[in-house]
N, C-alpha and C positions, 0 to 999 in steps of 0.2 A: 550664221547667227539669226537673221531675219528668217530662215527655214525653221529653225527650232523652234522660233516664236509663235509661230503660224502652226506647230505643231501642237505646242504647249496650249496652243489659244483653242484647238479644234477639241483636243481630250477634257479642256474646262468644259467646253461648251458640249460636250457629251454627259460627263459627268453633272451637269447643270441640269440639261433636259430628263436626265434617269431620274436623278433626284426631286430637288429641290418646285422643277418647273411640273413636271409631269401630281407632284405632289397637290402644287396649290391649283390645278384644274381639274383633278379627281373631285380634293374637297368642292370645288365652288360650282361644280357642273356637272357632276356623273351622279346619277341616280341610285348607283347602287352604292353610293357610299350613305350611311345611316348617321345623321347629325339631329336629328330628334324623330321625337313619334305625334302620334299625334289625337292621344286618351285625354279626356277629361278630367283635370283635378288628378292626372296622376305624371309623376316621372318616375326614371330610373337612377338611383346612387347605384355608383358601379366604382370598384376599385382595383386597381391595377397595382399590377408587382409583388405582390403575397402568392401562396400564404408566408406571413411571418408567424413562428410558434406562441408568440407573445402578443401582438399585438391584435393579429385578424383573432382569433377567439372573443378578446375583451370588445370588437366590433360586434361580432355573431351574438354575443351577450346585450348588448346596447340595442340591437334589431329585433330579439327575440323581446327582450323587454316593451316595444313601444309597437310591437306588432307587425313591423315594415319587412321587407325584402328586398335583396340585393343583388347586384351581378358581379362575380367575382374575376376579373381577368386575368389570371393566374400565369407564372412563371412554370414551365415544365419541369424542371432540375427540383426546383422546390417544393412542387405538387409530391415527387414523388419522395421527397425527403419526410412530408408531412400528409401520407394520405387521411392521417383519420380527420384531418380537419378539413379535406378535400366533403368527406362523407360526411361531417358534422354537416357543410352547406348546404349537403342535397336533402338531406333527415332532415333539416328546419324549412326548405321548402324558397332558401335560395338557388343562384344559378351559378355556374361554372361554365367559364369561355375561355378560350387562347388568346395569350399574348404573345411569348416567343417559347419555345424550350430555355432558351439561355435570352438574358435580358439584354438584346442586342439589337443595333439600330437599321432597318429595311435600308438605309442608305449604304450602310457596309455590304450588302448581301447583293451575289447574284440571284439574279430569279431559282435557282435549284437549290441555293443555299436556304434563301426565301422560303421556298417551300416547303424544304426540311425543316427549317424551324416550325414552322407551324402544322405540319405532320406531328413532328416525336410530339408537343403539345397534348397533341388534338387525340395522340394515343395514351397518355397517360393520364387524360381523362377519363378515355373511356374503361381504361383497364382499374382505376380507380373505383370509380363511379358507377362503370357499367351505364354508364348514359352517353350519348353522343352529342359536343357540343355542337351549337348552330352559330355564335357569334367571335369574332376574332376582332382583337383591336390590337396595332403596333406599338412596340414599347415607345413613348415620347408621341405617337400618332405620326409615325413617319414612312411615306411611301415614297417608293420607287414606281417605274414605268411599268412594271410586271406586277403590282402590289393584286389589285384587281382579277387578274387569270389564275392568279397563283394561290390565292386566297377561295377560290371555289372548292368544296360546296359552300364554302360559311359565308356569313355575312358581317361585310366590313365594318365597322363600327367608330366616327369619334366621338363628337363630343356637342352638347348645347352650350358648358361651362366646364371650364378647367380654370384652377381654383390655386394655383401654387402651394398648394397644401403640403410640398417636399420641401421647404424650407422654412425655417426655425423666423425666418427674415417676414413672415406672414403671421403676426399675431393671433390667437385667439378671435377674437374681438372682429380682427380683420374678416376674418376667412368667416364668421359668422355672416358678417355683412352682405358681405359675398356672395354667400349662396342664399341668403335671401332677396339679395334682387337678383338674380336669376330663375326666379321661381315661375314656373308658368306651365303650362297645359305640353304634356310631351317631352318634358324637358329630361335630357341625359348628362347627368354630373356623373365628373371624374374626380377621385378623390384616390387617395394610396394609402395601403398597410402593410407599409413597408419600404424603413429609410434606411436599404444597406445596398443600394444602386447606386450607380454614378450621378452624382450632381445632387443627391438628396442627403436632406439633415439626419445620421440615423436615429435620432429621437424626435423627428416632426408629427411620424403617427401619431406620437399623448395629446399634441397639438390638435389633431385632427380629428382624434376621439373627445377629446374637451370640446371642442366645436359639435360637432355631431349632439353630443348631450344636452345641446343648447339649442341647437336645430332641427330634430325629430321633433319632441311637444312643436316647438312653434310650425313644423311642416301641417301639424293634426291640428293646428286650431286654425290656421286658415284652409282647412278642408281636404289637402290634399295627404297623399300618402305613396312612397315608395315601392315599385312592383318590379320586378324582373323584366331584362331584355325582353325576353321570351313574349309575356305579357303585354308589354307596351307596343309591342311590334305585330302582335296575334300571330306570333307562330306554331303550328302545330310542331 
């Protein structure tokens, strides 16, 4: 019994360091993970988990309207379920990046697993779009100990504010708040268009597009405005 335990104890503690440990010292200490940029008077709104057929359009609608651009972290299976609105993004002069093929979490995945996910992605961008993406972010922002090698050539991507914008339980009102006090030089919001993932409301997108309508003007009257990864980052 005390051998099992000891055994049970060493597989936690493996599976602890893949996961969970190796995650929070990428974010707080590795340079190559990208937690903000650092443009004047400008961020990036980036959204993860789309395209949904319904909801990312009426965002691309709300963007084109107020001038801004965005970076779209895109589900593989669904990109290719929905390429024309893959190609609406790139025609208005937002961006398209990987999130997984399938909306599933780096902590389930071996590193080869890992990688495939973010391969088939990264090719149905490009077969889409005919452009090749630069930036990857995990579905939930979750890394393992391989997240980093496995993820080359792109670049790893989380977050300045994440916004619980997947749940119904974040008001309006709330989530306006929100992203206005996060507002500052550099800054990269996460936000989603698209609640038919796990754990998310499937109607909090209306929630997040009512928000949105309320926080573009107010982003353009205190001067700033939404650019692309790409931009913020000055990638060629």
């Amino acid at each position: 019994m005390t051998r099992f335990f000891i055994v049970l104890l060493f597989v936690l503690m493996v599976i602890c360091v893949y996961t969970i440990i190796s995650q929070t010292l990428y974010r707080r200490y590795h340079s190559s993970v990208i937690i903000k940029g650092e443009k004047k008077h400008k961020i990036a709104i980036t959204f993860d988990d789309g395209p949904h057929p319904v909801y990312t359009p009426k965002i691309l609608d709300l963007f084109k309207l107020h001038e801004m651009k965005a970076t779209f972290f895109i589900v593989g299976e669904l990109g290719e379920k929905h390429p024309s609105i893959l190609n609406r993004m790139i025609d208005e002069g937002h961006e398209v990046a990987i999130h997984h093929h399938r909306h599933v979490s780096a902590w389930t995945q071996t590193p080869w697993q890992l990688k495939r996910q973010i391969h088939q992605c990264a090719q149905v961008i490009k077969k889409v779009t005919n452009q090749k993406p630069l930036f990857y972010r995990p579905p939930w922002g979750h890394l393992n100990m391989s997240s980093l090698s496995m993820a080359k050539p792109y670049h790893l991507v989380i977050w300045t504010g994440i916004f619980q914008d997947w749940t119904l339980k974040t008001t309006k009102t709330a989530l306006v708040q929100k992203l206005m006090r996060k507002v500052e030089d550099g800054a990269i919001f996460v936000l989603h268009d698209n609640g038919d993932t796990p754990g998310a409301d499937e109607k909090a997108p209306e929630m997040t597009i009512a928000a949105l309508e309320e926080f573009l003007p107010y982003l353009k009257q205190q001067g700033y405005e939404s650019i692309t990864m790409q931009q913020l980052m000055n990638q060629s």
